[in-house]
C-alpha positions as a Markdown table, in Angstrom:
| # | Residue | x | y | z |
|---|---|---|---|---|
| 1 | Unk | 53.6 | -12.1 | 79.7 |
| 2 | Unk | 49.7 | -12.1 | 79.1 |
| 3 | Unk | 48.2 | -14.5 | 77.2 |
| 4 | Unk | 47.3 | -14.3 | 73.2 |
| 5 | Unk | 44.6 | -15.8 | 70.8 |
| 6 | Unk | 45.1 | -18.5 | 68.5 |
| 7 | Unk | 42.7 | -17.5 | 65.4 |
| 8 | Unk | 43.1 | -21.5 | 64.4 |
| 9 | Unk | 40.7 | -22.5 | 66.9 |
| 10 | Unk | 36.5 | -22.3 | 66.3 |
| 11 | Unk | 33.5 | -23.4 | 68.0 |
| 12 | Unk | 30.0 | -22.9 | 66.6 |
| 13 | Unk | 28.5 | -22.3 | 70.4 |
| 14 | Unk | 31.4 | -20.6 | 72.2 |
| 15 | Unk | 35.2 | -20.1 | 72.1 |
| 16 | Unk | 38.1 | -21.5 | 74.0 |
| 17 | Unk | 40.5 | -19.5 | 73.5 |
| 18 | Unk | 44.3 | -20.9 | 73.8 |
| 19 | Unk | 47.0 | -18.8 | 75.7 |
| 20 | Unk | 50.0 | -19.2 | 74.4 |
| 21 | Unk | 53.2 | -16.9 | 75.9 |
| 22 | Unk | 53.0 | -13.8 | 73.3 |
| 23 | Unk | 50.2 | -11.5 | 74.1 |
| 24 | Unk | 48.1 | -10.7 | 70.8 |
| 25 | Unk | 46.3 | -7.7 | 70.1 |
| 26 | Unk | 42.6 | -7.6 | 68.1 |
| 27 | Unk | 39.7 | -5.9 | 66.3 |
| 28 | Unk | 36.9 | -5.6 | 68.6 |
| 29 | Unk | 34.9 | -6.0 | 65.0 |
| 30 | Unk | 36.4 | -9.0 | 64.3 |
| 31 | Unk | 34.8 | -12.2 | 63.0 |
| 32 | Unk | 35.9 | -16.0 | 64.0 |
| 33 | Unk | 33.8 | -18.1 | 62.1 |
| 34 | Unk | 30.6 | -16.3 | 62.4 |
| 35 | Unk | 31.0 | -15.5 | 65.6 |
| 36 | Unk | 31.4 | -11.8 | 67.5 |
| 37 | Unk | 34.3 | -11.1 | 69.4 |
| 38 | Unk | 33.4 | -9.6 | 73.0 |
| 39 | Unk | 36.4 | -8.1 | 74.9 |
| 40 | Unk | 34.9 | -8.3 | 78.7 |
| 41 | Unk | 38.5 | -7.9 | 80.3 |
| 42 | Unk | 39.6 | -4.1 | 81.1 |
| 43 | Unk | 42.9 | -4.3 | 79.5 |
| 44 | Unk | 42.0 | -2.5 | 76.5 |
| 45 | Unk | 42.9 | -4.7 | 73.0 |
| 46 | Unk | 44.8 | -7.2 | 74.8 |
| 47 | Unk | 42.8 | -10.6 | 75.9 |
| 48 | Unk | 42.4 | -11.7 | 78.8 |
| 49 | Unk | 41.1 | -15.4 | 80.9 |
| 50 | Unk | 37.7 | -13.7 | 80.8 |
| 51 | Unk | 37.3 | -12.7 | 77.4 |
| 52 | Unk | 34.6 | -14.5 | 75.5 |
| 53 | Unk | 32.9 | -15.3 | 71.9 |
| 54 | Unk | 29.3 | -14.9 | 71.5 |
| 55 | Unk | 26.7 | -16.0 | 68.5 |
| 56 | Unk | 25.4 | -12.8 | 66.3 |
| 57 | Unk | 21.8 | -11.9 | 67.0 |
| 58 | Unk | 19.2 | -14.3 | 65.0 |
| 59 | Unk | 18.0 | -12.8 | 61.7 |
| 60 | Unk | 14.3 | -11.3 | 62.0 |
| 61 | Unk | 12.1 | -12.6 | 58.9 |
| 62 | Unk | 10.5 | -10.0 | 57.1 |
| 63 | Unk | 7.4 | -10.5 | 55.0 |
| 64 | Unk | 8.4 | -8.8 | 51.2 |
| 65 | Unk | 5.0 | -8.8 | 50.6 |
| 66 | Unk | 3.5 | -7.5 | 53.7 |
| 67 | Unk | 3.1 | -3.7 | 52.0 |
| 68 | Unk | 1.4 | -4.9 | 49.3 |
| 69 | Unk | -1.5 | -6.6 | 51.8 |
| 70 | Unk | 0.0 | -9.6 | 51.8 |
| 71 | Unk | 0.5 | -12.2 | 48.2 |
| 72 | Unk | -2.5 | -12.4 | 46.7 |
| 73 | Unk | -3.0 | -8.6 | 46.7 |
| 74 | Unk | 0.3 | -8.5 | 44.6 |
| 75 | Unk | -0.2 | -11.2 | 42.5 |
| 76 | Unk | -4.0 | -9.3 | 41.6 |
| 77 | Unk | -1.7 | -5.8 | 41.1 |
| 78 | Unk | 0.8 | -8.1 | 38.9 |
| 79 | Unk | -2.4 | -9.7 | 37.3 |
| 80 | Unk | -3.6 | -6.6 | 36.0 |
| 81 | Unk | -0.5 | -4.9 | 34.9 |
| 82 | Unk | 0.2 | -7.9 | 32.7 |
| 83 | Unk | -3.2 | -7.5 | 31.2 |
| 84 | Unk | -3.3 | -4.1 | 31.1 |
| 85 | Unk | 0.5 | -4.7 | 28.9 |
| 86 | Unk | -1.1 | -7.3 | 26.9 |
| 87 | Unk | -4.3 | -5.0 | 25.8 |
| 88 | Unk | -1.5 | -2.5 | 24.5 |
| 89 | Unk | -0.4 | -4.9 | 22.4 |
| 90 | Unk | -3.7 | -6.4 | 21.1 |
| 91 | Unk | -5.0 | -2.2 | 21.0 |
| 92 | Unk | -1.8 | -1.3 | 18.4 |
| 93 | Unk | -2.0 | -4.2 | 16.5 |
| 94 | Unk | -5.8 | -3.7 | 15.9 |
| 95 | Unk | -4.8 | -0.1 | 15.3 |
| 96 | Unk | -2.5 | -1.1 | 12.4 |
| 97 | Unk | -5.2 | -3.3 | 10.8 |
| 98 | Unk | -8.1 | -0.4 | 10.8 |
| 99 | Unk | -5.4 | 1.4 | 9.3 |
| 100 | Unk | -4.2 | -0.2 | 6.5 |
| 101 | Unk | -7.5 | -0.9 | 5.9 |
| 102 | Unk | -8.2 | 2.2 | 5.4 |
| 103 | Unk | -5.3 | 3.0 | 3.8 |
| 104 | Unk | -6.3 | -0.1 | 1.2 |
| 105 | Unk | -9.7 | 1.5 | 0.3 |
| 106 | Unk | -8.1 | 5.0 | -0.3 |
| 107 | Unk | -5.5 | 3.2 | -2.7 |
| 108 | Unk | -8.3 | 1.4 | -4.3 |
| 109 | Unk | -10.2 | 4.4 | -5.3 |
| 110 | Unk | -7.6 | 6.3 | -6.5 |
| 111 | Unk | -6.6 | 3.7 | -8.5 |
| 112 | Unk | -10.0 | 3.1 | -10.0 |
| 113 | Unk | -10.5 | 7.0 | -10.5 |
| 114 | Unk | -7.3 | 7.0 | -12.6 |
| 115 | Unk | -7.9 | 4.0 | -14.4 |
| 116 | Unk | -11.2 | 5.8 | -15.6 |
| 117 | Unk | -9.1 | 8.8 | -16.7 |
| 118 | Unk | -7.3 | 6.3 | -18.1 |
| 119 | Unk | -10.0 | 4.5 | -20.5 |
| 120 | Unk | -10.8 | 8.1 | -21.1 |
| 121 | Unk | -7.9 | 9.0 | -23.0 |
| 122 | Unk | -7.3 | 5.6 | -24.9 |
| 123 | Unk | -11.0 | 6.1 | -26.3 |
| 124 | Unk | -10.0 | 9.7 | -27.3 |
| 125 | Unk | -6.8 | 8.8 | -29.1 |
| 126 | Unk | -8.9 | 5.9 | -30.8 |
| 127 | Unk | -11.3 | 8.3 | -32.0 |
| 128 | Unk | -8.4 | 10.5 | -33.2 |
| 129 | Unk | -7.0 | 8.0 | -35.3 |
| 130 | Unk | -10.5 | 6.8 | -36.6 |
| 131 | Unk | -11.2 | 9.9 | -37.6 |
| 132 | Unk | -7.5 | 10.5 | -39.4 |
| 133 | Unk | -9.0 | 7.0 | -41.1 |
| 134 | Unk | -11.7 | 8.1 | -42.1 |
| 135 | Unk | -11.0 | 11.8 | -43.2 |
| 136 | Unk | -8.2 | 10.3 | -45.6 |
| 137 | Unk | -10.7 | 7.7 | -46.8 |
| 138 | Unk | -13.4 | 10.6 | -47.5 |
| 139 | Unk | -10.5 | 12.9 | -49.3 |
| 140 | Unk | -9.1 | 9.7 | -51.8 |
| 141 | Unk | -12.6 | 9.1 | -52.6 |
| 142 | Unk | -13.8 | 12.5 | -53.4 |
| 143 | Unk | -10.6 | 12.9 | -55.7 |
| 144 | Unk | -11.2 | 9.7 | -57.8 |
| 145 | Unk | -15.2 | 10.3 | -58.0 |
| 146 | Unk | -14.2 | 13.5 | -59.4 |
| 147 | Unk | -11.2 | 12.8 | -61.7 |
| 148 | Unk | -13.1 | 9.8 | -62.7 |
| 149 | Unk | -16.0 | 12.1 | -63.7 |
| 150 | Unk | -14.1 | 14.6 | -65.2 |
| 151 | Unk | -12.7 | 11.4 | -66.9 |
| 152 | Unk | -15.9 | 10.1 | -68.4 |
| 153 | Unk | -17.2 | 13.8 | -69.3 |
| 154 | Unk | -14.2 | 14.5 | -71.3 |
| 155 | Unk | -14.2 | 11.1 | -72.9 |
| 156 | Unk | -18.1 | 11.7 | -74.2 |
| 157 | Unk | -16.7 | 15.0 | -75.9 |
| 158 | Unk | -13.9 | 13.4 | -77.6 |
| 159 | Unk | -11.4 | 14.8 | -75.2 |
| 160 | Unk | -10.0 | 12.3 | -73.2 |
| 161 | Unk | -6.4 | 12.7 | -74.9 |
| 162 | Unk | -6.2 | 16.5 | -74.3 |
| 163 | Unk | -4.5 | 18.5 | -71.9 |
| 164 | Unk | -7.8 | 18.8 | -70.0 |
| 165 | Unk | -7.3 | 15.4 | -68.7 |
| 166 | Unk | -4.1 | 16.2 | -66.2 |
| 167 | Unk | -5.4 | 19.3 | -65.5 |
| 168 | Unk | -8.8 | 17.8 | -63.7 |
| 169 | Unk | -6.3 | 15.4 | -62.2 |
| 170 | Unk | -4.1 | 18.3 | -60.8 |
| 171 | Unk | -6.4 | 20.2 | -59.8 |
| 172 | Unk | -8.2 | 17.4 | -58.1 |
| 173 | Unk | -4.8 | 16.2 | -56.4 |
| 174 | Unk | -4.1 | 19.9 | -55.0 |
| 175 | Unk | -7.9 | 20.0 | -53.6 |
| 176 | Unk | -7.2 | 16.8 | -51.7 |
| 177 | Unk | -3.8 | 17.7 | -50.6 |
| 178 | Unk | -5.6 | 21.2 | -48.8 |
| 179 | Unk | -8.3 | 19.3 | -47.2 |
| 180 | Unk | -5.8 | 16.5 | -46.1 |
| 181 | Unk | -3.4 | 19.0 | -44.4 |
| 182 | Unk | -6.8 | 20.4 | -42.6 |
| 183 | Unk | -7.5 | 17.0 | -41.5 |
| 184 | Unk | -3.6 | 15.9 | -40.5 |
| 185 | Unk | -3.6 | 19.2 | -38.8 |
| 186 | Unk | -6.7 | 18.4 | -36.3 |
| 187 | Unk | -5.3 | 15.3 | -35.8 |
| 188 | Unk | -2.0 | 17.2 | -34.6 |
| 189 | Unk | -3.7 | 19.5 | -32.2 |
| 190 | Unk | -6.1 | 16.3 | -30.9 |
| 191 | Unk | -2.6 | 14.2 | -30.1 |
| 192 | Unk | -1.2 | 16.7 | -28.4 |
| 193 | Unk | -4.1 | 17.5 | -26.2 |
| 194 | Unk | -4.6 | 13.8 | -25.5 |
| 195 | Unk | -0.7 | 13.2 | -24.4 |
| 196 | Unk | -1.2 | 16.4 | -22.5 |
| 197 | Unk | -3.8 | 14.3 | -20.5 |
| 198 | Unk | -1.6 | 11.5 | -20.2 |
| 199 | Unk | 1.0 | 13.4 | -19.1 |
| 200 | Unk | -0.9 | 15.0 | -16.2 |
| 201 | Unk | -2.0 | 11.8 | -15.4 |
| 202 | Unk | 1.4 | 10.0 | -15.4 |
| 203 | Unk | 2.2 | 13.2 | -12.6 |
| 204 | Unk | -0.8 | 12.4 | -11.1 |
| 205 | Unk | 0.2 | 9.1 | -10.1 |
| 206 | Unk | 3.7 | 10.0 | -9.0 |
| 207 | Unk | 2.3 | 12.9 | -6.9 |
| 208 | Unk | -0.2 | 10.0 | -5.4 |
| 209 | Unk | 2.8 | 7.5 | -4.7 |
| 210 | Unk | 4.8 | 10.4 | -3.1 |
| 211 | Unk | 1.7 | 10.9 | -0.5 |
| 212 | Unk | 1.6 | 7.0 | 0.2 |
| 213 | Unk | 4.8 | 6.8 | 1.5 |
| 214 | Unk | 3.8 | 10.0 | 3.4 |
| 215 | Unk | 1.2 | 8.7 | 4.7 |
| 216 | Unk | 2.6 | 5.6 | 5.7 |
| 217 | Unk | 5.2 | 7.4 | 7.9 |
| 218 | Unk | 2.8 | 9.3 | 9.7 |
| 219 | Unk | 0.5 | 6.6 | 10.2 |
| 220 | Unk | 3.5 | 4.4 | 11.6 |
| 221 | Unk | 4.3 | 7.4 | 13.7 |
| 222 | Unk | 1.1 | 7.4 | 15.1 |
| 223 | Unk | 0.6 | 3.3 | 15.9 |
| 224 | Unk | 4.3 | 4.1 | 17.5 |
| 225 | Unk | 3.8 | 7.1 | 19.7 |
| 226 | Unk | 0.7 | 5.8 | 20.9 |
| 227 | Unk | 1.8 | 2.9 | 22.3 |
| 228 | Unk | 4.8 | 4.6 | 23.7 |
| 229 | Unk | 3.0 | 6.6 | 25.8 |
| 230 | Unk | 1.0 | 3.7 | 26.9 |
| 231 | Unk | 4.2 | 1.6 | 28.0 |
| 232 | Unk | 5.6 | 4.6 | 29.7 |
| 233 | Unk | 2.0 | 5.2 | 31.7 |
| 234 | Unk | 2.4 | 1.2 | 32.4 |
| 235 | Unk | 5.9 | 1.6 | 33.7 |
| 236 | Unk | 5.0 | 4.4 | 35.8 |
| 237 | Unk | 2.5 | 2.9 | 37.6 |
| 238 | Unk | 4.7 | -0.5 | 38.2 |
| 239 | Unk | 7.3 | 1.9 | 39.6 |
| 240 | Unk | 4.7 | 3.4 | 41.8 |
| 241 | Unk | 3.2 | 0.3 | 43.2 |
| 242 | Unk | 7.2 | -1.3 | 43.1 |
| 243 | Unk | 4.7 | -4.3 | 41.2 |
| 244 | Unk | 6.2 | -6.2 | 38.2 |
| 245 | Unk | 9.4 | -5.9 | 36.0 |
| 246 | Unk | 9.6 | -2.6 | 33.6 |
| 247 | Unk | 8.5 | -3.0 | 29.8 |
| 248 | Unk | 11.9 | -2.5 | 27.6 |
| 249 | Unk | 10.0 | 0.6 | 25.0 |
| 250 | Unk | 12.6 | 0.1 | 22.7 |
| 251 | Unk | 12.6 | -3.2 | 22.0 |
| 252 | Unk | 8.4 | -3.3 | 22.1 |
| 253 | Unk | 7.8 | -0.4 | 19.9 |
| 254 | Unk | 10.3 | -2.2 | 17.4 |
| 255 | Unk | 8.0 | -5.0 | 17.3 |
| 256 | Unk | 5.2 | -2.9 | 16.9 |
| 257 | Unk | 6.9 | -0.7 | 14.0 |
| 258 | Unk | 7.9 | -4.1 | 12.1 |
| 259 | Unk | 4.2 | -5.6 | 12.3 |
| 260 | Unk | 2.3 | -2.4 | 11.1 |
| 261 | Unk | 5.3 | -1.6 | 8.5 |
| 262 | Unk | 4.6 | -5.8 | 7.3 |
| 263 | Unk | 0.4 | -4.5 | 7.1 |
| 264 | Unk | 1.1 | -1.9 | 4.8 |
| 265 | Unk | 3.8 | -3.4 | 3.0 |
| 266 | Unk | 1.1 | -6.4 | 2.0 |
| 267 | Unk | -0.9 | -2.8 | -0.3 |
| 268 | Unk | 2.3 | -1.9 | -2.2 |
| 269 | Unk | 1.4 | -4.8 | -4.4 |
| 270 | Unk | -2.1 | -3.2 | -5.2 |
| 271 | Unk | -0.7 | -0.2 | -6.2 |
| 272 | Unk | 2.5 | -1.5 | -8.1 |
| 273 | Unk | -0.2 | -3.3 | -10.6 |
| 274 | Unk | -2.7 | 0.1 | -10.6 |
| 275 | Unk | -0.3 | 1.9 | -11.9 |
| 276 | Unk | 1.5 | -0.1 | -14.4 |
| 277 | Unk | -2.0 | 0.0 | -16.4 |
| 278 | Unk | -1.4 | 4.1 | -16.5 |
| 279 | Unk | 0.6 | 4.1 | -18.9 |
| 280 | Unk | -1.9 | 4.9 | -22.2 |
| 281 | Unk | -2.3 | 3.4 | -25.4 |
| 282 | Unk | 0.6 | 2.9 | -28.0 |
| 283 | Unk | -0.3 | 4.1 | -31.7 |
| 284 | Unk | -0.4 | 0.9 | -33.3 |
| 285 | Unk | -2.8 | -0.1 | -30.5 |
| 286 | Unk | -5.1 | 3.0 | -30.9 |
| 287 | Unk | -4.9 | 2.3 | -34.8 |
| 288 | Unk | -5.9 | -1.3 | -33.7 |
| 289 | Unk | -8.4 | -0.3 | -31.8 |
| 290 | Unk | -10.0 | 2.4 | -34.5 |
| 291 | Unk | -10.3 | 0.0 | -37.6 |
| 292 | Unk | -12.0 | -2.4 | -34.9 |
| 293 | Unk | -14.5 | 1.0 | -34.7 |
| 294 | Unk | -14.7 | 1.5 | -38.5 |
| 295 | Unk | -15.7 | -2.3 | -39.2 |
| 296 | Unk | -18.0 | -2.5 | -36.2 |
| 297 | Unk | -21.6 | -2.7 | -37.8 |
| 298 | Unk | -20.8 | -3.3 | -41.1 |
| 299 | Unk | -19.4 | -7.1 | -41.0 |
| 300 | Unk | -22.9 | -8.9 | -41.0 |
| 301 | Unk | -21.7 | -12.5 | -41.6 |
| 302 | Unk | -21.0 | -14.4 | -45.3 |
| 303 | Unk | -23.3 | -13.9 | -48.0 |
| 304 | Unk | -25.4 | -11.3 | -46.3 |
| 305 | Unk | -26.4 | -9.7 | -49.2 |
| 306 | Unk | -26.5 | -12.0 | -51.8 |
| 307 | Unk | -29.9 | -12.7 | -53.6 |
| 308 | Unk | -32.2 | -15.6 | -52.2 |
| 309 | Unk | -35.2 | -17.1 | -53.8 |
| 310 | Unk | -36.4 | -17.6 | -50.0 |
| 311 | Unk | -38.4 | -15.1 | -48.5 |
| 312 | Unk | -35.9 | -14.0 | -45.3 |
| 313 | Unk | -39.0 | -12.6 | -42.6 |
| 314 | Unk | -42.0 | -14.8 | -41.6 |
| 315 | Unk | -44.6 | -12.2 | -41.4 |
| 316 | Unk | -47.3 | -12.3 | -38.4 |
| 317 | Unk | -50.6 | -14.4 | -39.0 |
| 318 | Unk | -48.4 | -16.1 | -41.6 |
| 319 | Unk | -48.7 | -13.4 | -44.2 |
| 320 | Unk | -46.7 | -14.2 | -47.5 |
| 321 | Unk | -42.8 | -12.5 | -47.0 |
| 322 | Unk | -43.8 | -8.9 | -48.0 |
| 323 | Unk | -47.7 | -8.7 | -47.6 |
| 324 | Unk | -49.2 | -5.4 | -48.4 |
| 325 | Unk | -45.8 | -3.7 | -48.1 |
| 326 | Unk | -45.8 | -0.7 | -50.9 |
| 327 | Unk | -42.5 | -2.4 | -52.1 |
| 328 | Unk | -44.7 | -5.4 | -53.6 |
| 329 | Unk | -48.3 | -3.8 | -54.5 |
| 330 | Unk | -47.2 | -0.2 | -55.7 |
| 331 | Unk | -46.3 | 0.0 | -59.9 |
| 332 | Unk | -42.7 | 1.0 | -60.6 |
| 333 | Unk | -42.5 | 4.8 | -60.8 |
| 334 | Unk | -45.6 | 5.3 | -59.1 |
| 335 | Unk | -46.0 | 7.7 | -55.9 |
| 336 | Unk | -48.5 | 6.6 | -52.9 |
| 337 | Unk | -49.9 | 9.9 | -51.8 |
């Protein structure tokens, strides 16, 4: 019988193989410890005294960075995609901020655009209902000046207890009831013109918050496809050079989204506040506001007008209060021609 290998048995250097009674068949591709089987004898699979084991060939050391020129040449490649990442970046973020900055400014004029509309229309419904004053004021006094002379005329003829007497005051009544209804009437037509201007106003404003939001998305859009395109360029050009790691888009543009959505989101407060003064003037505050208008002028402090002993001017060149004046030198009834 031929002789057999015991796979129990290694060397590091070379083989010596055992024989035992059995032959033993193998696989020239065979592995013992690191080691390559070599079948020298001619009897096919079956070993023989002259069969040996033999070391695998040394590994050959291969510079990784010998097609890039050697290190340095890939760490300077490296260098500049890193910065050339980094300025996309510091390029959308400096994007967002011109932006919303300009986004501010048109929010800001808008704003003060409506708010001047809005003054507009308070002023006009104040003057509406200081006119309503003052029509009703002129119509009660016209009808007591004229009952109350009718009154006194009557009374000098002996008639104050006739029928004459409610007559004037009936006829006096329905004269300021016609002009009243004239007056209550323009005030009607002037409210409703005013709350039509308030009204186009209010859609205005909800027209104009509409658009924000509009342009918001788009201008996120923007900040976001641009620096998409960037990051894909950059990864294209690793990939090229086989330089660097590849930029995750999707979790970068997410950054990107959530710091220019946090810039424009820092407005909404500056238009939240704008509009909450659109809202126009109540009626009691336009009433407020008109009998501020009637007294304006004609409150000139305590005891104005009562009568002084004390001259109130000094005169220039200290003249005596009144001088030359006509008032002082002309007689009573007489006319300076």
């Amino acid at each position: 019988m031929g002789p057999t290998y015991n796979p129990q048995q290694q060397n590091n250097t070379s083989l010596q193989p055992t024989y035992n009674s059995q032959p033993m068949t193998f696989n020239p591709q065979q592995t013992v410890n690191g080691l390559y089987l070599q079948n020298t004898s001619t009897a096919g699979n079956v070993l023989g005294p002259t069969d040996t084991y033999s070391a695998p060939p040394a590994p050959v050391y291969v510079d990784p960075y010998a097609k890039y020129g050697g290190i340095d040449n890939y760490n300077k490649t490296n260098a500049g995609f890193n910065a050339t990442e980094a300025n996309i970046y510091t390029s959308a973020d400096r994007n967002a901020t011109t932006g919303v900055a300009k986004y501010k400014r048109g929010i800001q004029d808008w704003l003060l655009g409506a708010s001047s509309k809005q003054k507009g229309i308070d002023k006009q419904s104040a003057n509406n209902e200081l006119a309503l004053m003052n029509g009703a004021e002129g119509i009660r006094g016209m009808v007591g000046r004229g009952i109350n002379s009718a009154g006194v005329m009557l009374g000098n003829r002996n008639a104050g207890d006739s029928s004459a007497t409610g007559a004037i005051a009936n006829a006096y009544g329905q004269l300021g009831q016609r002009q009243m209804a004239g007056i209550g009437n323009q005030y009607s037509q002037n409210a409703q013109d005013i709350g039509l201007e308030q009204s186009n106003l209010n859609e205005a404003a909800a027209l104009q918050q509409t658009r924000n939001e509009e342009d918001k998305a788009a201008f996120i859009t923007t900040v976001i496809n641009d620096a998409t395109d960037q990051i894909k360029d950059l990864n294209l050009q690793k990939s090229q050079a086989d330089v660097g790691t590849q930029i995750a888009i999707d979790q970068e543009i997410a950054k990107i989204k959530s710091a220019t959505t946090a810039k424009l989101s820092a407005v909404d407060p500056i238009w939240t506040s704008g509009v909450a003064g659109l809202k126009g003037a109540t009626r009691p505050a336009s009433m407020t506001t008109a009998q501020g208008l009637r007294s304006a002028g004609t409150d000139l402090g305590n005891n104005s007008f009562n009568f002084t002993e004390q001259a109130p001017l000094t005169f220039q060149g200290n003249a005596p209060a009144g001088g030359n004046m006509p008032l002082y030198t002309m007689p009573r009834g007489s006319r300076q021609e």
